[in-house]
N, C-alpha and C positions, 0 to 999 in steps of 0.2 A: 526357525521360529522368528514371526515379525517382532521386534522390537520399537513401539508404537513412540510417540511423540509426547514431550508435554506430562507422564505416566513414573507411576509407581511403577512397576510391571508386576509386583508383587502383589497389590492389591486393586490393581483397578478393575472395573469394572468388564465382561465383557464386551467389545465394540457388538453395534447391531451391522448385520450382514447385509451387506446391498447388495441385491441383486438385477435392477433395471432404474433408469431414472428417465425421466421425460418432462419436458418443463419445467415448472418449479419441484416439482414430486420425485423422492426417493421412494424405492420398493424394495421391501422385505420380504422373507417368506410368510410372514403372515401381517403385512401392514404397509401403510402407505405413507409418508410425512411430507408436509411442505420443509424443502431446506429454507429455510429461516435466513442462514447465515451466508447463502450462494457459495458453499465450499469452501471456506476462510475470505470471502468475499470478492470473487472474484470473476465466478460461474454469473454473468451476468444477463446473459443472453437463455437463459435459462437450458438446458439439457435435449440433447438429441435435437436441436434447431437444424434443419436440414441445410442451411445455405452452410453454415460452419463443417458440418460434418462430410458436406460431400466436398468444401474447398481441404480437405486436409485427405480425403479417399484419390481424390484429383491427383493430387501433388505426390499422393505415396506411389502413385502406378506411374510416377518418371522416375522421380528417387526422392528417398527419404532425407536422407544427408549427405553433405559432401562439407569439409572444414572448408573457414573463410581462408585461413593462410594459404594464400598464393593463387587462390582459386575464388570466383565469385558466381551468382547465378541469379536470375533473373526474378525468383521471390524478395530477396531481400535488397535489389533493387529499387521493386516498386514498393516496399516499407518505406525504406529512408528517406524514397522522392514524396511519400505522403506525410510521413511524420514532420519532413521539412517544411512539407506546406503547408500542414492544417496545424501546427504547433504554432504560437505567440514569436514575437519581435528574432531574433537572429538565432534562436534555437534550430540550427542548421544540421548538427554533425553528431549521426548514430551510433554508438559504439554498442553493441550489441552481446547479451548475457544468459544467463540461460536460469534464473531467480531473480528477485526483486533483491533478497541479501546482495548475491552477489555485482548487482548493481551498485548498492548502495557501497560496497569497498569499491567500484570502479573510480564512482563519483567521487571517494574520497583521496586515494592514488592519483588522481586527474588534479584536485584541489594544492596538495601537497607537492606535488611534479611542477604544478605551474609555477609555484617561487624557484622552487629548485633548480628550473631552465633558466631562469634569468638572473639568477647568481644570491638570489636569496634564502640564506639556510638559517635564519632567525623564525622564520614564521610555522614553527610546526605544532602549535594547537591546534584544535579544533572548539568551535564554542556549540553547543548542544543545548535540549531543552532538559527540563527536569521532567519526569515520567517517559522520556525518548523512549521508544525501541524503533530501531533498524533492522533488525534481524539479527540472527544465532552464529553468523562467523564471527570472528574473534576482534576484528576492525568494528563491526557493527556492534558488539555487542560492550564494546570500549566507549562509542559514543552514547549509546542506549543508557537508560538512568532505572532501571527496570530491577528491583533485587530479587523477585519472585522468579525472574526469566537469568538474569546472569549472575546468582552469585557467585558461581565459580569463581569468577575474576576477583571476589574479594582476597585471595591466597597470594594473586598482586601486589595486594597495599594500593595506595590510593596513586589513579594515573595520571603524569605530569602532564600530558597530552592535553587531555578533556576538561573542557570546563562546562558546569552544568549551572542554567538560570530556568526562575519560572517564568513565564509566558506572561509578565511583567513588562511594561516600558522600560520606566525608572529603573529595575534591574536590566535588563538588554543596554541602556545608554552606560549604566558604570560601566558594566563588562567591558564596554568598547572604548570605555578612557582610559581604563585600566592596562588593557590585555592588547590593542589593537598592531599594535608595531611586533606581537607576537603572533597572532592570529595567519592561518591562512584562507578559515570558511566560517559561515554557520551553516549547520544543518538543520533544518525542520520537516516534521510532519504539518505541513500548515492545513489550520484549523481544525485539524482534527488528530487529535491524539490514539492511534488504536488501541494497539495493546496495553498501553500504559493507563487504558482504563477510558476510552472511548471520550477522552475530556475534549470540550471544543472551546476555541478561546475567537477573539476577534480581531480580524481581519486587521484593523489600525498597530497590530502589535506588527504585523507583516510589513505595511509598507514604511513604518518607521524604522524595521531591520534591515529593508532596499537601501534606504536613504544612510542610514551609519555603516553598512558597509561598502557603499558609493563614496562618501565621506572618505571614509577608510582603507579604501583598495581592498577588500576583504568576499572573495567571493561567498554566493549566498547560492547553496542547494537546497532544492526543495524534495525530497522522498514525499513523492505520490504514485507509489506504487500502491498505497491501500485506497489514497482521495482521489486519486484519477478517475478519469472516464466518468463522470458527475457523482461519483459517493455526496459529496459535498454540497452539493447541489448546482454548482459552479463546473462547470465542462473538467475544463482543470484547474485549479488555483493559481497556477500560474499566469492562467487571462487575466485573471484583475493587479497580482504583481508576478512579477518576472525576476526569475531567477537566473542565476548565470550557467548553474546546470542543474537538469531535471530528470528524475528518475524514474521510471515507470516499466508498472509489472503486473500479477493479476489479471486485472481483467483485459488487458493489453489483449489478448488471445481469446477475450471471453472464458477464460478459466478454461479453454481445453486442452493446451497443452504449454508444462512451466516456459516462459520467454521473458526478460528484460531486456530495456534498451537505458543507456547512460547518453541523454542528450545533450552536449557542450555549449556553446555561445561563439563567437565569431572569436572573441576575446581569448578566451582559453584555448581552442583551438589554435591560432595564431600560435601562441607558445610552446608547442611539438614541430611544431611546420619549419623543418630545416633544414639545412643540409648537412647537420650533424646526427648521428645516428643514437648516441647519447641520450638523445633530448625523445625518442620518440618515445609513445604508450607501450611498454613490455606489459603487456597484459594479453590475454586468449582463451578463453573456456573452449573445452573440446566443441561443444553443441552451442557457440554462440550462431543467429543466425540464423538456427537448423531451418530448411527449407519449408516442411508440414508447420511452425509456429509460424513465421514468417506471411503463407497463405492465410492462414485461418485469423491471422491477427488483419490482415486486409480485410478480410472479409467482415469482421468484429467492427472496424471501425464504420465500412459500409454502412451494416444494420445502424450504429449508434447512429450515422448522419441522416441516413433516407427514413429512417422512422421515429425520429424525431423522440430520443431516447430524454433528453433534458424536461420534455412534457411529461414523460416517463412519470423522471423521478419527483419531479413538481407536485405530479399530483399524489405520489406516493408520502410525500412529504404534508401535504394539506389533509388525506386523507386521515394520518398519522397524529397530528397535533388539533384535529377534531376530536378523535377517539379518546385521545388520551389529556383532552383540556379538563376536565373532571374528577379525574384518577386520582386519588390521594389515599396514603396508609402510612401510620406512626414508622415503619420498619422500613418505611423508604427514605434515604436522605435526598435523591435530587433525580428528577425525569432529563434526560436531555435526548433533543431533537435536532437536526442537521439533516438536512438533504433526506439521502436514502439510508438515514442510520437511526435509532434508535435505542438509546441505555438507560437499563432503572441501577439505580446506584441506590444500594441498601448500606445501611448501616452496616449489620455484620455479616458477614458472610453465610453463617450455618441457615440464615432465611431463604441461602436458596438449595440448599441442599435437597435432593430429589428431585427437582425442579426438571434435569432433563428424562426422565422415566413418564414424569407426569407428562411433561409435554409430548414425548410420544405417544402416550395411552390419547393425547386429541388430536393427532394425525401433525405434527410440527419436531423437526428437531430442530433442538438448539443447543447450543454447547457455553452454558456461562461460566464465567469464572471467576475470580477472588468474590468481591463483591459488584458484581457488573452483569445484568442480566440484558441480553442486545440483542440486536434483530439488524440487518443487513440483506435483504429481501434481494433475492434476480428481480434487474428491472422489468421482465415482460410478466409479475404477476397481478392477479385480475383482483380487484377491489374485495369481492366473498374472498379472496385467498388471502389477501392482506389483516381481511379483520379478523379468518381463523388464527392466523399470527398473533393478532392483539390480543382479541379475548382470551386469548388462552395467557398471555404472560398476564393482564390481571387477573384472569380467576383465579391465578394461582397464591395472591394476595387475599381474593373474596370466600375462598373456602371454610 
């Protein structure tokens, strides 16, 4: 029996059966949807793209996998020599995962390790945002500020580790007069909050948390495994600030098959680099690496540069905030807009209930939740496809 995600098992819903998907379009035995949400937002390149699917048929007819330990190959070569180049300022050094969670423990092992090398065993906070999520392992979901997604941990008690601020200046500056001589990172989802309810904040929060943890010796990761690849409308956020290490996942592959990468800085890196064997990264997923991701994620980045994916979402974005400059209903508290994202925030919750049935009966799935009804569109879909998206999440207000 599947034991589904996120579920009751007891009471949810039956899932709708897919059985073909092509472009933006999921297929049912009796129905067609645009995915809305690009598969947790990542399937970017939209379904069955032939350049992705024959670089991963390619790759399978030499081999599938083979572990990085001890052994190396010639896919995940030319990643690291592209992620090296086309990534911002000294973001050099790949360390390679096989989810976005479990990057985000990489980055965070990597953050804690670096005092650790060099004789500092005072620094093991972490400072976090309030509504965080990293993801469901038990690192991630310590930093994450999410109670609907981790209250397990509440049976913890409250963790010495973690400190959680909002996306505040004035709060981010005490934190760091406070806490800094304890500190070893921040972590953010910069500018856009996902799970923790699609919140977007701005950018000045970011580079005045550069600058205090410059100030402060306080490495600064950024988790954009959901903002990467222009969700944001920004290539990656880290072009405009730079972090010390960068994590990125999803659409890294174009959504076709799970891959992360935990990119270091010269800095960090430097503090493994030894000739003691103490000091190196004990870290290894069976499938970091795997050869078929490795391909397909070359090939992901290709399309984003030669077809000019940032126009993409530009216009996915302009088309977005025409449609919906007008939009207004007492039962919404707040539209927000960002790049290729899109969240109605209601007041209470039960307003959106049915919401994913209806939206299927107009050819769209969508998957909302608490109070967050959002759209996360593949970037290759076509303007009539974007505004069945639209329309449909307001008529579901004009009824």
């Amino acid at each position: 029996m599947i034991w589904y995600p996120y579920q009751q098992m007891k009471t949810m819903k039956t899932p709708y059966n897919i059985t073909d998907a092509k472009g933006v379009w999921l297929y049912t035995p009796d129905n067609r949807m645009i995915d809305s949400i690009s598969s947790w937002w990542s399937v970017i390149h939209g379904y069955q793209h032939p350049v992705l699917v024959e670089a991963i048929k390619s790759q399978a007819d030499r081999f599938s996998h083979v572990m990085l330990g001890g052994l190396t190959h010639e896919p995940v070569q030319k990643l690291s020599d592209k992620l090296e180049d086309w990534l911002p300022g000294d973001l050099n050094y790949c360390f390679f995962s096989d989810s976005g969670s479990v990057g985000v423990e990489v980055a965070l092992k990597m953050a804690l390790q670096y005092y650790v090398n060099q004789g500092d065993f005072k620094r093991t906070k972490v400072l976090s945002l309030t509504h965080a999520y990293h993801g469901d392992t038990f690192k991630t979901m310590e930093v994450g500020d999410d109670e609907d997604y981790h209250f397990i941990l509440e049976v913890y008690g409250e963790n010495p580790h973690v400190l959680h601020i909002p996306t505040d200046i004035k709060a981010l500056e005490e934190a760091f007069l406070r806490h800094h001589k304890e500190l070893n990172c921040l972590i953010v989802e910069p500018l856009l909050q996902g799970a923790g309810g699609m919140r977007m904040y701005e950018i000045s929060f970011l580079k005045r948390a550069r600058e205090l943890c410059d100030q402060y010796h306080v490495l600064l990761i950024f988790d954009e495994v959901a903002t990467g690849f222009g969700r944001t409308g920004h290539r990656f956020v880290a072009d405009e600030v730079l972090p010390d290490i960068l994590v990125l996942g999803k659409a890294l592959t174009g959504g076709y098959i799970g891959h992360a990468a935990t990119i270091a800085n010269q800095k960090v890196y430097n503090a493994f680099y030894d000739d003691n064997p103490d000091k190196a990264l004990m870290h290894g997923p069976t499938f970091m690496a795997n050869p078929l991701a490795c391909s397909v994620a070359l090939k992901s980045i290709e399309l984003f540069e030669t077809e000019d994916y940032l126009s993409k979402i530009h216009k996915i974005e302009s088309i977005t905030r025409r449609e919906m400059q007008h939009f207004h209903d007492d039962r919404i508290k707040e539209v927000r807009i960002l790049g290729g994202c899109i969240c109605i925030e209601v007041h209470d919750p039960a307003t959106l209930q049915g919401y994913q049935d209806y939206a299927y009966q107009q050819g769209v799935f969508s998957r909302p939740f608490l109070n967050y009804l959002y759209a996360m569109v593949p970037y290759i879909i076509t303007e009539p496809e974007l505004l069945q998206v639209l329309t449909t999440m307001k008529s579901w207000f004009q009824r």
